[in-house]
Backbone as CSV, one residue per row, in Angstrom:
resi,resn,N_x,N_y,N_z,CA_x,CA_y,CA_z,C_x,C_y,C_z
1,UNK,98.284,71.703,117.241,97.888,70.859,116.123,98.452,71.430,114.830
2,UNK,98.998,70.469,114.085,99.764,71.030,112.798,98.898,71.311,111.660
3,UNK,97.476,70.866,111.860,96.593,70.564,110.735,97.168,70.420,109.539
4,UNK,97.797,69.423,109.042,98.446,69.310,107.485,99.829,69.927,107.234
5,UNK,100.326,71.005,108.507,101.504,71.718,107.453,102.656,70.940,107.685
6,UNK,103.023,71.019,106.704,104.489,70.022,106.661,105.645,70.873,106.733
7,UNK,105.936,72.321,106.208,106.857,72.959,106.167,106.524,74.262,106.875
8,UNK,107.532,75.065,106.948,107.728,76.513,107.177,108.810,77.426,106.275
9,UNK,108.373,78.571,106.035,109.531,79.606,105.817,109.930,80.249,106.512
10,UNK,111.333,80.217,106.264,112.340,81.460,107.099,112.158,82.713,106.546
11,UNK,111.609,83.700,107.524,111.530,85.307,107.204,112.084,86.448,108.275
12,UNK,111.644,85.407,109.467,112.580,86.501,110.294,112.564,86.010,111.552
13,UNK,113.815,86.104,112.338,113.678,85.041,113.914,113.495,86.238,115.008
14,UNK,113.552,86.501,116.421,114.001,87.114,117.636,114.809,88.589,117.211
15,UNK,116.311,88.078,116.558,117.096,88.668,116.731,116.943,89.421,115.384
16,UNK,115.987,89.676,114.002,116.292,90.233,113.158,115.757,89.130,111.689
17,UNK,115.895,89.649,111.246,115.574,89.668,109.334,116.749,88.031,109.146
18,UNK,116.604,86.835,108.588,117.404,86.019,107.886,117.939,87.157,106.985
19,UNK,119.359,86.180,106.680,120.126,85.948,107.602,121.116,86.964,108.629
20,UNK,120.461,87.906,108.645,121.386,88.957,109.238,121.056,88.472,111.137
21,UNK,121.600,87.414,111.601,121.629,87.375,112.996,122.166,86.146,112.942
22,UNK,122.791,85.953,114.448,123.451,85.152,114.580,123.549,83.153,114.622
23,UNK,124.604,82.642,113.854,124.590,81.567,113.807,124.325,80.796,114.802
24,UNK,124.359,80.905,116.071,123.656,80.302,117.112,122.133,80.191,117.537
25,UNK,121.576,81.462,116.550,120.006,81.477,116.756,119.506,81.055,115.700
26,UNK,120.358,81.050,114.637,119.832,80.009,113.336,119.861,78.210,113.895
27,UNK,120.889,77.951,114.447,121.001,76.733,114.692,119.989,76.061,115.859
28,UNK,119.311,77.116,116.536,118.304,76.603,117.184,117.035,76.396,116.848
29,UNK,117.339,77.756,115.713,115.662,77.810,115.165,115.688,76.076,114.718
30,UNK,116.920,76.179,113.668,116.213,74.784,113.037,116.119,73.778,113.664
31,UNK,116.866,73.203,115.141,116.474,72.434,116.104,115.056,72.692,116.711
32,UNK,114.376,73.574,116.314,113.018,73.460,117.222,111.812,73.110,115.716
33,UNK,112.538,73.487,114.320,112.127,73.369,113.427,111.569,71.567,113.437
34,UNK,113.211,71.056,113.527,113.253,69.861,113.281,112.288,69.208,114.552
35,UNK,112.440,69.729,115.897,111.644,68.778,116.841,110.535,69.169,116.425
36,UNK,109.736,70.342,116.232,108.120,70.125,115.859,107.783,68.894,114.718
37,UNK,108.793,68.428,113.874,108.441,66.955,112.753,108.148,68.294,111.642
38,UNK,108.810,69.751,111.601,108.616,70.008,110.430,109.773,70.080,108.855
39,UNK,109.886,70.747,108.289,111.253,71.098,107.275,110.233,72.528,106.728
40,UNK,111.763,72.901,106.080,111.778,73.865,105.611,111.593,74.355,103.832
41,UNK,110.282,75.309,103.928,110.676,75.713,102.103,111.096,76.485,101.410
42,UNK,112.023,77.213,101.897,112.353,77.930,101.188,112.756,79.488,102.770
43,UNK,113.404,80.413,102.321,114.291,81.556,103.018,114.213,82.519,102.032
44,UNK,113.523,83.538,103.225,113.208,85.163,102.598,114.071,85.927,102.846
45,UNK,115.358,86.133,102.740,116.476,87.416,103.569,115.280,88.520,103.315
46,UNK,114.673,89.026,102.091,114.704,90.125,102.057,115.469,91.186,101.411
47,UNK,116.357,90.576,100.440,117.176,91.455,99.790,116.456,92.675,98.835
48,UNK,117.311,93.090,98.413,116.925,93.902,97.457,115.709,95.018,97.538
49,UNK,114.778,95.267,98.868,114.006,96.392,98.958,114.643,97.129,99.213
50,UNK,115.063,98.038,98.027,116.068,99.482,98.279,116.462,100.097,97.099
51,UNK,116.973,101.077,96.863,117.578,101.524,95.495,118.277,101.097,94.801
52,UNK,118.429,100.355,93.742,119.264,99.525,92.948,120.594,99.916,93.273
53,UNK,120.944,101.231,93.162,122.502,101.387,93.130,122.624,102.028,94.564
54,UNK,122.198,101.464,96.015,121.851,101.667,97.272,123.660,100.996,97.656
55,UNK,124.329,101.704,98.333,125.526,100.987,98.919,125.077,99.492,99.140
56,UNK,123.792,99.249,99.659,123.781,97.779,100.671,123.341,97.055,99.577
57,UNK,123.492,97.134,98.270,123.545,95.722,97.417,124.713,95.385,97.282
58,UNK,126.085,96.000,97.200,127.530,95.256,96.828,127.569,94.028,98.325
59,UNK,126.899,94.860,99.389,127.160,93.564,100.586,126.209,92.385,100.625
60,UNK,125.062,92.779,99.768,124.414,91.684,99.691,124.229,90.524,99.012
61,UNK,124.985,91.124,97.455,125.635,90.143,96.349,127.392,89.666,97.267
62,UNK,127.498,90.334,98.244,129.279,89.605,98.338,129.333,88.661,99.250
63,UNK,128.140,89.307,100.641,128.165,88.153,101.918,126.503,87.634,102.422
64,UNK,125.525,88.539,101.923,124.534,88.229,102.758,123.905,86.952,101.418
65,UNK,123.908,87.102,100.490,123.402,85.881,99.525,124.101,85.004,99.947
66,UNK,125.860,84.541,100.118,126.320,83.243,100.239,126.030,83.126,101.464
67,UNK,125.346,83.615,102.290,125.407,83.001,104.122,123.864,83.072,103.611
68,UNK,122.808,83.009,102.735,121.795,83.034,102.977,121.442,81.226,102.488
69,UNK,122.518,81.222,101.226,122.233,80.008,100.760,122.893,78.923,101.604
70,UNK,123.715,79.247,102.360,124.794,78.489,103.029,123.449,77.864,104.169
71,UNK,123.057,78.578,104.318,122.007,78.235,105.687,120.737,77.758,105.471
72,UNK,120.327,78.214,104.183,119.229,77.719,102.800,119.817,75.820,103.227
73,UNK,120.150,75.514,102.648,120.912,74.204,102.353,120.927,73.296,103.877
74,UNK,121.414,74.109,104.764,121.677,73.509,106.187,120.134,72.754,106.696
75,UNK,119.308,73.812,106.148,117.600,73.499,106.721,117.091,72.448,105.683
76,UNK,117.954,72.297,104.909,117.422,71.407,103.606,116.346,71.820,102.614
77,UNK,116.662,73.319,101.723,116.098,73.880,100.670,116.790,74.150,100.015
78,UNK,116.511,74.726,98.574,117.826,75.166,98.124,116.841,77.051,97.519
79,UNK,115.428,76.785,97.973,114.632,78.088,97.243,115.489,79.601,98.094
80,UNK,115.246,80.395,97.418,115.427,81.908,97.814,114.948,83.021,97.389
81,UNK,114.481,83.671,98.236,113.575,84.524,97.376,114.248,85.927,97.669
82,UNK,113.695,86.837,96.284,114.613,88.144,96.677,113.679,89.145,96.203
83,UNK,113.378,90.356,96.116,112.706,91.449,95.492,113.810,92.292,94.420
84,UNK,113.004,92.859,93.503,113.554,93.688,92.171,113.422,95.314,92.848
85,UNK,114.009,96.187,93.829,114.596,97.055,94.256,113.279,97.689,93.911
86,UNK,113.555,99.414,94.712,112.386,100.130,94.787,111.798,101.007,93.554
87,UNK,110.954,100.834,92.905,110.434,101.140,92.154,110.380,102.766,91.650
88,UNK,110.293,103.264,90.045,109.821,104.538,90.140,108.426,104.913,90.202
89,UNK,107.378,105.317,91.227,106.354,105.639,90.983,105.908,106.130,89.944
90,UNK,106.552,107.121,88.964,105.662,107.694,87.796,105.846,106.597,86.831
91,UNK,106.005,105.601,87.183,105.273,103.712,86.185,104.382,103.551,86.205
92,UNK,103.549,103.172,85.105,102.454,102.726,85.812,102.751,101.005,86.413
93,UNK,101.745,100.300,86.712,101.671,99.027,86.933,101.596,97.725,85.488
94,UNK,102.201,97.185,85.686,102.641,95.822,84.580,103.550,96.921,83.685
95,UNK,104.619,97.260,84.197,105.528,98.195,83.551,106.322,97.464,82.706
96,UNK,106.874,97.110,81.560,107.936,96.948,81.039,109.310,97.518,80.708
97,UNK,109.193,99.097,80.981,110.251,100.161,81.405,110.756,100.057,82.675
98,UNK,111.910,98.611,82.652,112.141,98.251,83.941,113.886,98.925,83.258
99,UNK,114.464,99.627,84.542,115.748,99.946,84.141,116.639,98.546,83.721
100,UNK,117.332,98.779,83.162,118.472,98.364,82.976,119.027,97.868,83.937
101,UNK,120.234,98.012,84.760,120.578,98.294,85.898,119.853,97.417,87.185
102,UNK,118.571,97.212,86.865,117.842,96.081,87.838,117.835,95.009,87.351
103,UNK,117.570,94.747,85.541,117.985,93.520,85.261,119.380,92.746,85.378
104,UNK,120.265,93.722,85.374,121.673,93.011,85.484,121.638,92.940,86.548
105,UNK,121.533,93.239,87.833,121.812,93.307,89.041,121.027,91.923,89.748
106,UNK,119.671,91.694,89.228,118.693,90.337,89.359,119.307,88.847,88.726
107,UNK,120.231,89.392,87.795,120.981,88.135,87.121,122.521,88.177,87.728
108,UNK,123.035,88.914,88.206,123.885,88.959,89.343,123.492,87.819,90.543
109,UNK,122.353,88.449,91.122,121.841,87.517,91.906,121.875,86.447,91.476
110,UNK,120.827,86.324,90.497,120.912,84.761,90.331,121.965,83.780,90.057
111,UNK,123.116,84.132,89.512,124.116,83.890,89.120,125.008,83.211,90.693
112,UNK,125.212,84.507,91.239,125.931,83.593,92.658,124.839,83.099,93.364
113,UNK,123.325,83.140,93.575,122.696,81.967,93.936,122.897,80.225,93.292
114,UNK,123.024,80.353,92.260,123.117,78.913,91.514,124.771,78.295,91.576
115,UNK,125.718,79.504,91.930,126.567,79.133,92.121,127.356,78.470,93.492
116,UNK,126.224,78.837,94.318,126.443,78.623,96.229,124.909,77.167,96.419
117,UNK,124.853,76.633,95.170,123.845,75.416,95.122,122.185,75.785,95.303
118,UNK,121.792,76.809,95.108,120.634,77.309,95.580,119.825,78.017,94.016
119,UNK,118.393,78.353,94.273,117.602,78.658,92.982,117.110,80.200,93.407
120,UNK,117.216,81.096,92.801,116.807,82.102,92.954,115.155,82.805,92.235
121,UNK,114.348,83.381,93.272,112.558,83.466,92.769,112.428,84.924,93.354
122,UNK,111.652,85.252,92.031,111.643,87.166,92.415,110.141,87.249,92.905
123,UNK,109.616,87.921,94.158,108.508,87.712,94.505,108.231,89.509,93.884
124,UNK,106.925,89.263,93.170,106.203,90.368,92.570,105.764,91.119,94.466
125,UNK,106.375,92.295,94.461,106.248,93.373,95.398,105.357,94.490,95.165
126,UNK,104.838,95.135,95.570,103.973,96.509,95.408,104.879,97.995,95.444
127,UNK,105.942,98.261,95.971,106.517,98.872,96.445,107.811,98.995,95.713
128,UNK,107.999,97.810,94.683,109.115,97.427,94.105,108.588,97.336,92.889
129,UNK,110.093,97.303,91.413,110.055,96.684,89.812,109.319,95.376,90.088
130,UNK,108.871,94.999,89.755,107.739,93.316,89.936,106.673,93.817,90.744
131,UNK,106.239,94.769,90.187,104.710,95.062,91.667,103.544,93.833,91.491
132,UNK,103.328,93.694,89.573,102.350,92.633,89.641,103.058,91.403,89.120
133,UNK,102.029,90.291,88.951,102.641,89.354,88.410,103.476,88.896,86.919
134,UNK,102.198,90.192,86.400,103.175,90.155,85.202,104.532,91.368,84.645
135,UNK,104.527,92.277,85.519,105.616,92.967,85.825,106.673,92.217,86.140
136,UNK,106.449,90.880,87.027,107.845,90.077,87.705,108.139,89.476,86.661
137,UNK,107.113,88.779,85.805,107.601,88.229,85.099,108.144,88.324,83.680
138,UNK,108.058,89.599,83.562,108.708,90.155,82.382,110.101,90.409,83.020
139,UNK,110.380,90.671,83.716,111.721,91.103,84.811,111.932,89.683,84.404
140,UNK,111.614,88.776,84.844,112.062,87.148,84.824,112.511,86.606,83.833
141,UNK,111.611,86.611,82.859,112.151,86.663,81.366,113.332,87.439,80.501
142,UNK,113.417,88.697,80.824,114.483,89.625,80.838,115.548,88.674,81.407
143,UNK,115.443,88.131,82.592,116.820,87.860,83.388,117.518,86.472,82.263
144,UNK,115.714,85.805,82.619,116.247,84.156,82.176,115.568,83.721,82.949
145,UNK,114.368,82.751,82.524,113.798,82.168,83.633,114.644,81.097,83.951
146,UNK,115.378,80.279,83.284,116.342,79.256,83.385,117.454,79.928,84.952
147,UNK,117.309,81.020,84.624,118.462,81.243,85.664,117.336,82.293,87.156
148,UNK,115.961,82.873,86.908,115.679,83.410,88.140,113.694,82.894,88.126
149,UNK,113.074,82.171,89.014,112.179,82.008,89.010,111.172,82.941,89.492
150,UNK,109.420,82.667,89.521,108.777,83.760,90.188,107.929,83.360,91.141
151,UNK,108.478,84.144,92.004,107.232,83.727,93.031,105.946,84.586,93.168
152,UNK,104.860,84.059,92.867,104.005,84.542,92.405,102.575,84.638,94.009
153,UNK,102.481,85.771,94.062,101.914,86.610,95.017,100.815,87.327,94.905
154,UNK,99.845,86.479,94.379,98.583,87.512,93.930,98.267,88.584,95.046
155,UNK,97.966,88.630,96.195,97.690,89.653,97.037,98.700,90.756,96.835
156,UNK,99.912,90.592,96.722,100.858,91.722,96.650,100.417,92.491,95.121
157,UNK,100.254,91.595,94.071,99.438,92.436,93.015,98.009,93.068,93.385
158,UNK,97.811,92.513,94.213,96.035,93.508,94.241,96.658,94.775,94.894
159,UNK,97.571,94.973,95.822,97.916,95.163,96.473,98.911,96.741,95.813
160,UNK,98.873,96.493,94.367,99.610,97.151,93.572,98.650,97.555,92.294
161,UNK,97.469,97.387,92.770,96.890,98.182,91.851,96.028,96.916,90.916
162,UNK,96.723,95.656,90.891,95.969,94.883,89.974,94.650,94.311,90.557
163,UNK,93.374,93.942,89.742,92.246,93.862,90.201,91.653,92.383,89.822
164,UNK,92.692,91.997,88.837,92.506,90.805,88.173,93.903,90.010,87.837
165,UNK,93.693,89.195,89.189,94.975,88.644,89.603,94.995,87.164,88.941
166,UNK,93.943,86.632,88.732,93.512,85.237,87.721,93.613,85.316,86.743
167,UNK,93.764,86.358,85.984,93.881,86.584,84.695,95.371,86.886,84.432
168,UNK,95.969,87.471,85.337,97.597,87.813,85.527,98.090,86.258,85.398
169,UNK,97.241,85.277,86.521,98.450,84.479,86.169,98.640,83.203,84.985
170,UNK,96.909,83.561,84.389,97.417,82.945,82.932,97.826,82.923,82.262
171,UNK,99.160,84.803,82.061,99.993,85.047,81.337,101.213,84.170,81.896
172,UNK,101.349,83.951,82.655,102.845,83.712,83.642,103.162,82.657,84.605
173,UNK,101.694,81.348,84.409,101.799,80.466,84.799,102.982,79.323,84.617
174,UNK,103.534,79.706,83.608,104.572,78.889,83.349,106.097,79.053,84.043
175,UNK,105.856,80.190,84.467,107.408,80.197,85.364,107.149,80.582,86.769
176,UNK,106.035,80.136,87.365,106.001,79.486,88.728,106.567,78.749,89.362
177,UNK,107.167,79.570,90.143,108.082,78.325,90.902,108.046,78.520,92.455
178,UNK,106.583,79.253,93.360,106.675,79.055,94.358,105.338,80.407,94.438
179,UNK,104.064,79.847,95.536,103.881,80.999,95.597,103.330,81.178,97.309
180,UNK,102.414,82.453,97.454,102.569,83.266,98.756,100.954,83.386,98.758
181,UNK,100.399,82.988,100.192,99.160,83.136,100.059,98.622,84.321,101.555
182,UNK,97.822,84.854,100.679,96.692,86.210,101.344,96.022,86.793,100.839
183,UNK,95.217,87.506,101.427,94.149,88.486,100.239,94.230,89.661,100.051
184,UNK,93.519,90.421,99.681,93.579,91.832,99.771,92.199,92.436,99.796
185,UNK,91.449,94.153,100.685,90.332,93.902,100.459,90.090,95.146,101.496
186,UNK,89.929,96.281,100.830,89.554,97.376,101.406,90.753,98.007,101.787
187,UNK,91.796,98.468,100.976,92.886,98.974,100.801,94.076,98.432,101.734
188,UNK,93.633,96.979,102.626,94.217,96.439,103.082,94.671,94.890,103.067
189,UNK,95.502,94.560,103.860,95.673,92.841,103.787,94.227,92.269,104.522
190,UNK,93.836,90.850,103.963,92.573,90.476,104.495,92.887,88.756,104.695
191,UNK,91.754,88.120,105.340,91.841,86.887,105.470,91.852,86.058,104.099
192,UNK,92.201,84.947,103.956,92.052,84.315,102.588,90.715,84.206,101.927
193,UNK,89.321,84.126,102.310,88.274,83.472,102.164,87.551,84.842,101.820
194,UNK,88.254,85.838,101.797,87.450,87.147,101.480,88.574,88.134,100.891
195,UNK,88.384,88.675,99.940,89.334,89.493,99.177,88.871,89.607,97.446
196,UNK,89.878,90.243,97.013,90.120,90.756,95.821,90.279,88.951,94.839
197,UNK,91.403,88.689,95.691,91.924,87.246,95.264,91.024,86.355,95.403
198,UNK,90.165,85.565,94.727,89.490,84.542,94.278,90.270,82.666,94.642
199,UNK,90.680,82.726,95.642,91.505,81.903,95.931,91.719,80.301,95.662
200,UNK,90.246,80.057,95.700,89.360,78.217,95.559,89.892,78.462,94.275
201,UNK,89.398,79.401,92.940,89.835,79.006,91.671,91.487,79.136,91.349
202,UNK,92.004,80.130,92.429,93.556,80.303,92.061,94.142,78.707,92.100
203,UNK,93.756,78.059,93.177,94.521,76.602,93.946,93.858,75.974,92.802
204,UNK,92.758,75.840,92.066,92.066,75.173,90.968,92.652,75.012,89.597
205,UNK,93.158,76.685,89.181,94.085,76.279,88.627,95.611,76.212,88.169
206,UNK,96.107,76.105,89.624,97.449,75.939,89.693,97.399,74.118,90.163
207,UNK,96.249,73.927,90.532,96.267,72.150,90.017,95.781,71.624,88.923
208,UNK,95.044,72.212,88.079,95.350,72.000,86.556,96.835,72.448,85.979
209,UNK,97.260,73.304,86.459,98.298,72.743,85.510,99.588,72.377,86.077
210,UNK,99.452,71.585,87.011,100.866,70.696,87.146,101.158,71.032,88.357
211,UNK,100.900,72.503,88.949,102.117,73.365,89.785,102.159,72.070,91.115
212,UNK,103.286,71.513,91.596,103.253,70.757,93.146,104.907,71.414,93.648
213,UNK,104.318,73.076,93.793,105.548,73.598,94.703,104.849,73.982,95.996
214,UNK,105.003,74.520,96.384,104.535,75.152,97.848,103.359,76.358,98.057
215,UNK,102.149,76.051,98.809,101.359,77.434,98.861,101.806,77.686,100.190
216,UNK,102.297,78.750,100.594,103.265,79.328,101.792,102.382,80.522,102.016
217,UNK,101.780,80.126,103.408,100.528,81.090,104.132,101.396,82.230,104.747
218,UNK,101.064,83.557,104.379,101.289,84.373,104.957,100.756,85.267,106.146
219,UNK,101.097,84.702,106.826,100.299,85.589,107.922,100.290,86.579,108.584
């Protein structure tokens, strides 16, 4: 039973992480995509958890972004989501001492995303520059929201230290452009209906104000 869902995200098939596996197991996924009566919202490669100046970003700005969007498009999305590289711990949280070096590198991204027909959304990470929501979105703003959106992840902020994730996103409601649902709740991930995250009022008011992008269950 589908109970209501209309879509899915791509995060990772059999053979490995989107898009790093083969075009024959992409082309089935989305044939079994398409026979369940679903579509697709959006594709997580996964880029960017690593050291900004890590060898494996020149391959990921040269081949793994255009085969991510290339295949983005095939499923019929054009979203992509990426992370802002691994963080320095002695930050604190909602840092604005984001290097240099990560902002150009995030507008890199975005740049050959929009150029291969696709929109690029920085999901606030714990582990990464964007730990909370308003950490991403100062990163976002830095970049250009015109050119990199946020995907906004309250659990990954509790998750990073923030305790007041409703209040985060009344700073930064405005450059929402996709978000990620779970809780957080005893130094771990938790079911939705119990956590840190206040969830009935989050969906409350991201339908006051306008938002009709995707709540994408994480499970």
């Amino acid at each position: 039973m589908r109970r209501g869902i209309t879509h899915v995200e791509v995060r990772s098939l059999p053979g490995g992480r989107f898009p790093a596996v083969s075009d024959a197991e992409i082309e089935e996924f989305i044939g079994m995509v398409s026979a369940a009566g679903l579509a697709v919202s959006g594709v997580s490669p996964g880029f960017c958890k690593c050291d900004v100046e890590d060898e494996q970003v020149a391959d990921a700005l040269a081949t793994g972004l255009p085969r991510a969007c290339e295949w983005a498009l095939k499923m019929g999305t054009d979203m992509v989501s990426c992370f802002a590289f691994d963080r320095d711990d002695s930050e604190p949280i909602h840092s604005t001492n984001v290097p240099e070096l990560v902002i150009q590198r995030l507008g890199e991204m975005a740049d050959i995303t929009a150029a291969h027909g696709c929109r690029l959304v920085l999901e606030n990470e714990a582990v990464c520059w964007g730990a909370t929501g308003l950490e991403a979105a100062h990163i976002c703003r830095a970049v250009g929201t015109e050119r990199l959106g946020l995907l906004w992840d309250p659990g990954n902020s509790c998750m990073a230290g923030s305790r007041a994730p409703l209040d985060e996103y009344a700073q930064l409601k405005d450059i929402v452009s996709h978000v990620h649902c779970k809780n957080f709740a005893d130094g771990g991930w938790s079911l939705m209906e119990s956590g840190v995250v206040d969830w009935p009022a989050q969906v409350r008011a991201l339908e006051d104000d306008g938002y009709d992008g995707f709540l994408v269950i994480e499970t």
